[in-house]
C-alpha positions as CSV (number, residue, x, y, z in Angstrom):
1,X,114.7,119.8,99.2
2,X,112.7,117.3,101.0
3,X,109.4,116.3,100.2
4,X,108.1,116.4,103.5
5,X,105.6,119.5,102.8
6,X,103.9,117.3,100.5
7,X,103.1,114.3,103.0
8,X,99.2,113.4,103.2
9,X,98.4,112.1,106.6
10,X,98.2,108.7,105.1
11,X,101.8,107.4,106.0
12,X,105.5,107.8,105.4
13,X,106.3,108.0,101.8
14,X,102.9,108.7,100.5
15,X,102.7,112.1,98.5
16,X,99.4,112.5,97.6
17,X,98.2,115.4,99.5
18,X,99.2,119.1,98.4
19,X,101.1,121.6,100.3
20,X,100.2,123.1,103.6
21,X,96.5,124.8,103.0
22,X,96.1,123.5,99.7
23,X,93.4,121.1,99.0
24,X,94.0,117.8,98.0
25,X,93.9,117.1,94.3
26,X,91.7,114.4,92.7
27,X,93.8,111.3,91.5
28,X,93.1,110.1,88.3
29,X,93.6,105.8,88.0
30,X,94.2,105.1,84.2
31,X,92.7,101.5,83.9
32,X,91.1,101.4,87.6
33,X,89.1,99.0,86.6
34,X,91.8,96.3,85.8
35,X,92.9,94.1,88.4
36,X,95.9,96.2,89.4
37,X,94.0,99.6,89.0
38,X,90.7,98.2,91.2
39,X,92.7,97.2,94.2
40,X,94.2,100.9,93.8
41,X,90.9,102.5,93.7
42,X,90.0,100.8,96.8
43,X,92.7,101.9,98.7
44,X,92.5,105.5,97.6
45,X,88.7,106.0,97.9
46,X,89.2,104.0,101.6
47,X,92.0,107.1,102.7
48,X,89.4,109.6,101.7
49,X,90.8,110.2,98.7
50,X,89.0,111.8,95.6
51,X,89.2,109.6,92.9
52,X,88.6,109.2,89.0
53,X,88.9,106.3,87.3
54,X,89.3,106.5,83.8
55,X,88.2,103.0,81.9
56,X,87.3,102.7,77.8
57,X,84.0,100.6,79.3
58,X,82.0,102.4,81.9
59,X,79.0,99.9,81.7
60,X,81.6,96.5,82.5
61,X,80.7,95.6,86.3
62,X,84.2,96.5,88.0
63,X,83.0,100.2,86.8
64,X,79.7,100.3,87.9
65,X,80.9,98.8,91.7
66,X,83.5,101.8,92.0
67,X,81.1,104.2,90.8
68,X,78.9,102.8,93.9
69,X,82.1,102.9,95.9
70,X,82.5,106.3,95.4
71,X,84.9,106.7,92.7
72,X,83.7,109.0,89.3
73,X,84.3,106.5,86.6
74,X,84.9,108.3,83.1
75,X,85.4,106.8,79.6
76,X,88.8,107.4,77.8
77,X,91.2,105.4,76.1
78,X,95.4,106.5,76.1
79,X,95.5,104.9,72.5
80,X,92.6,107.5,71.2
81,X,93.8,111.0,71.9
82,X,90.5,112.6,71.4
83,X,89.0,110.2,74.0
C-alpha cells in the first residue's frame, strides 16, 4: 500500500501529516537543541508544524530561542527513564 494518504502538503516524500481529516500530530525532536536537532526545529516550526523539543537543559540559550520561536521545549533525558 502506498503511503500517499499520509502526505502533508509540505512536499513529496514528507509523511508528517495524518490521514485525510485527521489532525496533524505534534512532532517530538529528541535533542532539538543540538546542532542537528535546531536546524530541524526550524524547519518544522517554519511548515506550521507543532513541535516539542525535548532537551535535558531547558534554561541553555538554543532552548530559550525555540521556545520564542514557537516550539514547547520540555526537559527529559533518553538515558533517565523516569525523565
Amino acid at each position: 500500500m502506498a503511503a500517499s494518504h499520509l502526505a502533508a502538503p509540505h512536499g513529496p516524500g514528507v509523511l508528517l501529516g495524518g490521514a485525510p481529516g485527521v489532525p496533524p500530530a505534534m512532532v517530538l525532536v529528541v535533542g532539538g537543541t543540538g546542532m542537528l536537532g535546531s536546524v530541524v526545529t526550524r524547519k518544522l516550526l517554519d511548515r506550521g508544524e507543532q513541535v516539542r523539543v525535548m532537551t535535558r537543559d531547558t534554561t541553555q540559550a538554543e532552548a530559550k530561542r525555540l521556545a520564542d520561536a514557537g516550539a514547547e521545549v520540555v526537559v527529559g533525558d533518553l538515558r533517565d527513564a523516569e525523565s
